[in-house]
Each structure stands twice: as structure tokens, then as C-alpha cells.
C-alpha positions as CSV (number, residue, x, y, z in Angstrom):
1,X,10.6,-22.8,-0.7
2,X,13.9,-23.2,-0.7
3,X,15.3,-27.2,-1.4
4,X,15.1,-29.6,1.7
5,X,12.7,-27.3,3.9
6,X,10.5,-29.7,5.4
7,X,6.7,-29.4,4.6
8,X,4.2,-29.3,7.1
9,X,5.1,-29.4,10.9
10,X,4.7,-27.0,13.3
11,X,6.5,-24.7,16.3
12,X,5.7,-25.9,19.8
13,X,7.4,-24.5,23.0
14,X,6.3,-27.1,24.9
15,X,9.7,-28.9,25.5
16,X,11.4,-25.8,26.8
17,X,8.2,-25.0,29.1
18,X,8.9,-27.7,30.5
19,X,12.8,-28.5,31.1
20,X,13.1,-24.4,31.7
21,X,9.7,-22.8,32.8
22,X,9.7,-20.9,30.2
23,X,6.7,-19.6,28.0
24,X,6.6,-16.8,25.2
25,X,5.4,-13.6,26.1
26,X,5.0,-12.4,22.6
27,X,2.1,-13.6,20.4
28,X,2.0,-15.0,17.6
29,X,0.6,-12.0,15.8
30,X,2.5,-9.0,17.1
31,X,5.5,-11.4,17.3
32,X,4.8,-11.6,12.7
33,X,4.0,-7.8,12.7
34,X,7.3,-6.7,14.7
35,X,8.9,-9.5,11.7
36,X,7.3,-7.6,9.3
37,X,8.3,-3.8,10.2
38,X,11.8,-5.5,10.5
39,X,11.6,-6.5,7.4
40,X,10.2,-3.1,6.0
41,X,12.8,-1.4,7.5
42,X,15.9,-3.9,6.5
43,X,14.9,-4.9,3.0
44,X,18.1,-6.4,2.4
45,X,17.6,-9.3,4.6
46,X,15.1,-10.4,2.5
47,X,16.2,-13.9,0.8
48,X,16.6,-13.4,-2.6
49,X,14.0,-17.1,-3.6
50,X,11.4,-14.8,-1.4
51,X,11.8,-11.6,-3.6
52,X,11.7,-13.7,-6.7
53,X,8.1,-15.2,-5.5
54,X,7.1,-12.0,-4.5
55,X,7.2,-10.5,-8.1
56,X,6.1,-13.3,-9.9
């Protein structure tokens, strides 16, 4: 992780469902497999502290 990320937490949309209406229409898991072929297909926008972990 790279220095000053915050540990633990978590993502809510709860604030803007409320003040805007607004839910996600994505899921959770096809919203981290549409990240993923991104990723795949733009390897270069991999961080470099993410590469590093990888091949360790």
C-alpha cells in the first residue's frame, strides 16, 4: 500500500442516494471484472508499488 492510504473503511453510496436519488447500477463484481479487462488491456496504468507486489 502506498504511504498514507487509510486502512480499513469502506465505500457507501448512501449519501448521494440520498441528496441525488441516485443508486449504482453496476455491481460490485462485474463493476471489478470490467476493472480488470481494463487493466488487461491498458497495462501501463498499472501503478508501479502494484507491479512490484505482484512479482514478489
Amino acid at each position: 500500500m502506498p504511504s498514507g492510504d487509510p486502512e480499513g473503511g469502506y465505500a457507501s453510496v448512501d449519501r448521494m442516494e440520498e441528496l441525488l436519488g441516485w443508486r449504482p447500477t453496476t455491481s460490485i463484481e462485474e463493476g471489478v471484472a470490467r476493472y480488470v479487462a481494463w487493466l488487461r488491456a491498458n497495462p501501463g496504468a498499472i501503478p508501479e508499488w502494484m507491479r512490484r507486489a505482484v512479482a514478489a
